[in-house]
BADRENLUM-283406 format. One record per residue (C-alpha): x, y, z; residue in three letters. Coordinates in steps of 0.2 Angstrom, whole numbers, plus 5000, padded with zeros to 4 digits. Layout:
N
REC    c1    c2    c3  res
REC     X     Y     Z  ALA
...
END
This chain:
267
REC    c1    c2    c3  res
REC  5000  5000  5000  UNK
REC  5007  5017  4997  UNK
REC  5001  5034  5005  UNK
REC  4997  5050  4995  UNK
REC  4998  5065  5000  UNK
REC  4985  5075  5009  UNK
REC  4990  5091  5011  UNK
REC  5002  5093  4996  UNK
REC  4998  5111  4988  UNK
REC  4989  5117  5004  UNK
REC  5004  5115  5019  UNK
REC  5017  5116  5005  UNK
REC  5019  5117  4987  UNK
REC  5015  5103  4977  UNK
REC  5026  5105  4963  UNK
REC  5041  5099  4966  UNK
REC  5052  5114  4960  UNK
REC  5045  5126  4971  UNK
REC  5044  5114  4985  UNK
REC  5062  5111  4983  UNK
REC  5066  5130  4983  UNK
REC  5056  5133  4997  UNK
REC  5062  5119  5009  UNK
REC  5081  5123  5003  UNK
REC  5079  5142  5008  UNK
REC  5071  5138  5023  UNK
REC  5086  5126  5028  UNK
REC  5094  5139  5037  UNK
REC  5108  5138  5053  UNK
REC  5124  5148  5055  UNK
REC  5129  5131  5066  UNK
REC  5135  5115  5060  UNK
REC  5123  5099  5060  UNK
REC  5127  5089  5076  UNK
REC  5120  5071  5080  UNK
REC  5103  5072  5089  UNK
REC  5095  5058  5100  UNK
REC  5077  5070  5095  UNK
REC  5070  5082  5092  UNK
REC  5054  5093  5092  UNK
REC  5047  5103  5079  UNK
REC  5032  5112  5073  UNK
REC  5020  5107  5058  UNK
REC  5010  5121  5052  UNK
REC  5009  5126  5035  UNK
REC  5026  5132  5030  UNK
REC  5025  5150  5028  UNK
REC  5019  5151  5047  UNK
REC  5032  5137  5055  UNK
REC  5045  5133  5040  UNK
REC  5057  5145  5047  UNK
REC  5058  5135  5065  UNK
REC  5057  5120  5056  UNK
REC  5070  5121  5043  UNK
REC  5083  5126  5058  UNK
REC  5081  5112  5067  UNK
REC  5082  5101  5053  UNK
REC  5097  5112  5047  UNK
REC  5105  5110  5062  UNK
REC  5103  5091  5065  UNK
REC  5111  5076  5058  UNK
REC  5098  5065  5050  UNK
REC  5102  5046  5049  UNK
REC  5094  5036  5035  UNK
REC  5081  5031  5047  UNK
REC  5069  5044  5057  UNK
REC  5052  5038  5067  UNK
REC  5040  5053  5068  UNK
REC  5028  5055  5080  UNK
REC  5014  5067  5078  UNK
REC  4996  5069  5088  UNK
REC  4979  5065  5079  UNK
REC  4971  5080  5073  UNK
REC  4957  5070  5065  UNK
REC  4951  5060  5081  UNK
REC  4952  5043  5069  UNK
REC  4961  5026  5071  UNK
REC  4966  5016  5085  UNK
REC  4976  5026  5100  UNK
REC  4994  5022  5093  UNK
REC  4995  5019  5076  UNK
REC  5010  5014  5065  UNK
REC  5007  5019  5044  UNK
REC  5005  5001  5038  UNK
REC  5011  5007  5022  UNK
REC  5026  5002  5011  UNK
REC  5029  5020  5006  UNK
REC  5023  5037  5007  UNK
REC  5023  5048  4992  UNK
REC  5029  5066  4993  UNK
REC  5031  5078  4978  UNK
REC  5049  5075  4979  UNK
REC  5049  5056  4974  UNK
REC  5043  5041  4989  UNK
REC  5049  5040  5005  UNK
REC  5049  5020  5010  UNK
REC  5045  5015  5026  UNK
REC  5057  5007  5040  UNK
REC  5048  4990  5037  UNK
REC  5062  4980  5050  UNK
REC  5063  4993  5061  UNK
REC  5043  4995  5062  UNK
REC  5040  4978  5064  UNK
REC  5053  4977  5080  UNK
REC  5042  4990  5087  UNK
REC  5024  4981  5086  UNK
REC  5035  4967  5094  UNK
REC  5041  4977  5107  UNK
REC  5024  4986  5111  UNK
REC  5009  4976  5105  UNK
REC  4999  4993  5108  UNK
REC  5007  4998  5094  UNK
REC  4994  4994  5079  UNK
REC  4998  4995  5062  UNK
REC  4983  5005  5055  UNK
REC  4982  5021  5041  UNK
REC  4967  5026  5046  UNK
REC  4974  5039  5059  UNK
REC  4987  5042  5043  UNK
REC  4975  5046  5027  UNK
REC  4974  5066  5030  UNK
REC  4984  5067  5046  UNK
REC  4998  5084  5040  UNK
REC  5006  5083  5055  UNK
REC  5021  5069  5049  UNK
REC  5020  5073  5029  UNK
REC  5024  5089  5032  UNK
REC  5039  5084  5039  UNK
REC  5048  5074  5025  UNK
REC  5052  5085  5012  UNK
REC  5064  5095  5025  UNK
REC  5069  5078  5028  UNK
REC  5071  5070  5010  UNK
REC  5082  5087  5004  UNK
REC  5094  5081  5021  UNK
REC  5094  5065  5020  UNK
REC  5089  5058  5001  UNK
REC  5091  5038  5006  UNK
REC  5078  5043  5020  UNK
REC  5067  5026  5027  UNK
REC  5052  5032  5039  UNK
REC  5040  5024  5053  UNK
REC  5024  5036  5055  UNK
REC  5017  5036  5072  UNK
REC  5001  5046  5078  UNK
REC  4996  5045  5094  UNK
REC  4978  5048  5099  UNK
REC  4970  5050  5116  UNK
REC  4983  5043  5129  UNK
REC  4987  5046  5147  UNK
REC  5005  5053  5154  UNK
REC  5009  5033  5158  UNK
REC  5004  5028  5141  UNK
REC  5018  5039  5135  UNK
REC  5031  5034  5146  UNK
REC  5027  5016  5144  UNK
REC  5030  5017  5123  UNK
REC  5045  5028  5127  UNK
REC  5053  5016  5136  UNK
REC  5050  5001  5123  UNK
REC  5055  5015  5108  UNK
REC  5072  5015  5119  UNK
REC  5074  4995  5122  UNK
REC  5071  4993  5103  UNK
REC  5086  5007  5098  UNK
REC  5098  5000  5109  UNK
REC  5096  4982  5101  UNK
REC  5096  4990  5084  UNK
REC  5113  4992  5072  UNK
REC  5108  5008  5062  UNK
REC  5106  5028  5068  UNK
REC  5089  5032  5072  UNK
REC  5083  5049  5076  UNK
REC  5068  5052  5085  UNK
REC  5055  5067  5080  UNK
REC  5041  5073  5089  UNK
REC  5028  5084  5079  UNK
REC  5019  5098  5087  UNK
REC  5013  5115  5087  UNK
REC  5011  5126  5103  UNK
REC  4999  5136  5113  UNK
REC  4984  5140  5098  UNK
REC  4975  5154  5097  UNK
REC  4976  5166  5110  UNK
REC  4982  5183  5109  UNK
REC  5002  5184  5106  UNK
REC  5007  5191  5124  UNK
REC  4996  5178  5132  UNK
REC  5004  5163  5120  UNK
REC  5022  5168  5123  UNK
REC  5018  5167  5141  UNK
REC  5009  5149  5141  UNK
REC  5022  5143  5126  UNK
REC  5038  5149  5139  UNK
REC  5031  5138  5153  UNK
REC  5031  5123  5142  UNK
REC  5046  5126  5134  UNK
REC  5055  5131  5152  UNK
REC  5049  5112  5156  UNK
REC  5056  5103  5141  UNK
REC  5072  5111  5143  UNK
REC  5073  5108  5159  UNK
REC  5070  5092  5151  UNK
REC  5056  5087  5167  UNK
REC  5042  5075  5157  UNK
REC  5029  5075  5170  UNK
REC  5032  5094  5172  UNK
REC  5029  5095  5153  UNK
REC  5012  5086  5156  UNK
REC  5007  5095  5172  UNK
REC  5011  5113  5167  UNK
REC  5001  5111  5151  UNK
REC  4985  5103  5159  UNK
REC  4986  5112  5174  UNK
REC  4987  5131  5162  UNK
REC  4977  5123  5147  UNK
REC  4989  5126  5135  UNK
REC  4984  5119  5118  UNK
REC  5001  5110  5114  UNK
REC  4993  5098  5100  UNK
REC  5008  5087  5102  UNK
REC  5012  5085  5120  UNK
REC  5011  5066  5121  UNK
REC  5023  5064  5106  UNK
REC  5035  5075  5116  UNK
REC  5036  5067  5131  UNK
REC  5036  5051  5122  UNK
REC  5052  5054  5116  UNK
REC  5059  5064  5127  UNK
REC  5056  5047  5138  UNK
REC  5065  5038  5123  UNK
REC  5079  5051  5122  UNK
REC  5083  5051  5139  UNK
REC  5081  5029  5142  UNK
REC  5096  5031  5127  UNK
REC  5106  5042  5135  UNK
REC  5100  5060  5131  UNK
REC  5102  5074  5145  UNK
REC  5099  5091  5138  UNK
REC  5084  5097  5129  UNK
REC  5089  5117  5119  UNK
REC  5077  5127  5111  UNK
REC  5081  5133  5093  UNK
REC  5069  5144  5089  UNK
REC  5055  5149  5095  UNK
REC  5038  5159  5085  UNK
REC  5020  5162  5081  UNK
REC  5011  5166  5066  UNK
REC  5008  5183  5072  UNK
REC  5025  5188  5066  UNK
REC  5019  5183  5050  UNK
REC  5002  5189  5046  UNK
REC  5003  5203  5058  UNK
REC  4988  5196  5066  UNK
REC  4995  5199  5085  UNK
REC  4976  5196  5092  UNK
REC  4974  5176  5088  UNK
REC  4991  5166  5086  UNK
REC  5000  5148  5086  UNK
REC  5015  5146  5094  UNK
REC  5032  5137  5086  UNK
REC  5046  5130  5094  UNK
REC  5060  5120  5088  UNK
REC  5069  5111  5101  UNK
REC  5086  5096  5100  UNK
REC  5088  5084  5113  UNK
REC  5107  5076  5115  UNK
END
């Protein structure tokens, strides 16, 4: 079975081309690449996020192997689904999926179904690979979208992410997809999104989890995070460092209604 693409001409361009152009402009870091157990990085369409997003994949190594876990916008599928898929199409050739790989993570965590219902129009993964494919051309994927799950849920398939690395001979690097705090005034978002971020760089998971329930920040992709944060750490990971940080405001000069980005690498 092979994926298409849902939000192809919407999220980002659908010709190959401009997507190319846009992606390689937006690959942007005066640093040099270093090797990253994680990392954590907005999906919103590019104009808004592709500025965070394409500094964090500028400054990161990426093996030929990534798992990407994002949150379920769409409310279908089972709780944690894997893309059953053999290959994901993107407007800049197929990406194939990690099928070894995938497979000693359903046998490491039987929760873990393989299913593309949760997948079909899910943007919060796609989005993601062409920043990926233009660093990493020989790129091999598992897609994971995590639905309604508690803080113990997380934890739980963080550590069997981090038991099936250690046993496995190739680089993997762990991505978490998430927007921040949505739709609140930019002084009040910047407030919210800084108590989040304060928490994943201080690289606390159950902090991460109470300061965003306990504030009602809208983080879409809080129990990807803390999932590999829980991964990261289990392989060895001790620092969490924020990128770059944004809202749309500061593109569309809307200042009253906002969506917060932050790029984050865990080492």
């Amino acid at each position: 079975m092979i994926r298409q693409p849902a939000v192809a001409g919407s999220f980002y361009p659908a010709h190959p081309e401009e997507l190319s152009a846009q992606v390689d402009a937006l690959l942007v870091s005066d640093k040099v690449p270093c090797q990253a157990k994680a990392i954590i990085v907005p999906h919103a369409g590019y104009v808004y996020s592709g500025a965070v997003a394409g500094e964090v994949f500028a400054e990161t190594m990426i093996p030929r192997q990534v798992i990407l876990i994002g949150p379920n916008h769409q409310g279908t599928g089972p709780a944690i689904a894997v893309s059953a898929a053999d290959a994901w199409v993107t407007p800049l050739g197929k990406v194939a999926l990690a099928k070894d790989l995938r497979a000693a993570l359903v046998n490491n965590f039987p929760q873990l179904s393989q299913d593309d219902q949760a997948h079909q129009y899910e943007h919060s993964l796609e989005v993601m690979l062409p920043f990926l494919l233009r660093r990493q051309p020989e790129l091999e994927i598992v897609p994971i979208i995590l639905g309604r799950l508690g803080y113990g849920d997380c934890v739980s398939f963080g550590t069997a992410l981090a038991k099936t690395l250690k046993d496995w001979k190739q680089d993997v690097l762990l991505l978490a997809s998430s927007d921040m705090n949505h739709f609140s005034s930019a002084e009040k978002t910047e407030k919210l999104d800084s108590l989040a971020i304060a928490a994943m760089i201080a690289y606390d998971q159950q902090q991460l989890y109470q300061v965003v329930r306990d504030n009602n920040i809208s983080m879409c992709g809080l129990l990807p995070a803390i999932t590999i944060m829980q991964a990261a750490q289990e392989l060895g990971a001790s620092s969490c460092q924020l990128v770059r940080y944004s809202h749309s405001g500061k593109v569309n000069g809307d200042f009253s209604s906002v969506v917060g980005y932050a790029g984050l690498t865990i080492q």
